[in-house]
Each structure stands twice: as structure tokens, then as C-alpha cells.
C-alpha positions, 0 to 999 in steps of 0.5 A: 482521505486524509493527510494523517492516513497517507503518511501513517501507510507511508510509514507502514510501507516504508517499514516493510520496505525496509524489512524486505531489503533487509532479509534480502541482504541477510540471505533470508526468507521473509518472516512473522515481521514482514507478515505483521507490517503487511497486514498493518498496511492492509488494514490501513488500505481497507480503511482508507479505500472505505473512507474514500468510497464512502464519500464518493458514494454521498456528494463528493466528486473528482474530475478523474474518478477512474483513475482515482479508482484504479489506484484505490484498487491497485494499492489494496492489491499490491500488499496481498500480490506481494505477500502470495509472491514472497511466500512462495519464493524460496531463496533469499530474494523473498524480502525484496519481492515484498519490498518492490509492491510495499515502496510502489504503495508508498507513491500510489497513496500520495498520488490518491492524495493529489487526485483527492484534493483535485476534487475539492474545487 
């Protein structure tokens, strides 16, 4: 995991944050938009959760792996949730049902982080 990667899916989360509350307040349904920063964040995810299980898999250790990897799993899962929800949501809170799980990724990924540089002693 690296610095570069957490602040580049908090970018990418904040913007779909935003966008959700935006359509939220726009009386609209989510739309390609959201769909595209939900994906550039899942990708994002995949990539960070590979690179991350990758090192764990050779010599890294950290004193809370289960709770490393609890948050691992639960952020690659809360973009995918959030889309399935908001797009079976049909009135204009759709935005703010891709929000919620989109500014809960944000936090996750740094506490990632702090459970990552807790290994490095």
C-alpha cells in the first residue's frame, strides 16, 4: 500500500461523493458520471487490495491482519453495494445511496493505511 494510492481513491471517492449529492439536490437519478467514477474507484480497490495481499503473501506482517483484512474486503464491497442499491432506487435519493458508501471508502482506505504502517516495526 502507498501514500500515493490512498489519496489517489480518496480523490476518486470524493468525487463520486459529490456527484451523488449533487443529483441528490438536482432532483436526479444517478448516471453514466456516477457509474464511471464508481468504476475508477473499483479499480482503484482491486489494484490496492492485490498489492496488498500480494505483500502479505511474501514476508510482510501486521499485528492486526484480520482487521486489515476486514477493511480490505469491506472497501472493494462498498462501491459494487452502493451502485446495485442506487440503481434500483428510483426517486432522486439514488445520488445520496452512492455517496454514503463512496465517503465511508474514503475513511476505510486511510485507516488501511494506519494498519499498514503499523506493520512496518
Amino acid at each position: 500500500m502507498t501514500t500515493a494510492l490512498v489519496a489517489a481513491v480518496t480523490v476518486v471517492a470524493a468525487l463520486l461523493t459529490l456527484a451523488g449529492l449533487a443529483s441528490t439536490a438536482a432532483r436526479r437519478r444517478i448516471g453514466l458520471v456516477h457509474l464511471a467514477l464508481a468504476g475508477v474507484l473499483e479499480a482503484l480497490l482491486v489494484a490496492q487490495a492485490v498489492l496488498a495481499l500480494v505483500r502479505l503473501a511474501g514476508d510482510r506482517e501486521l499485528p492486526e491482519t484480520a482487521t486489515f483484512l476486514g477493511y480490505l474486503a469491506g472497501a472493494l464491497l462498498l462501491p459494487v453495494a452502493g451502485v446495485l442499491f442506487a440503481r434500483g432506487e428510483t426517486t432522486r435519493w439514488a445520488g445520496t445511496v452512492l455517496a454514503v458508501p463512496a465517503a465511508a471508502v474514503s475513511v476505510m482506505v486511510w485507516r488501511l493505511l494506519q494498519l499498514w504502517e503499523a506493520g512496518r516495526g
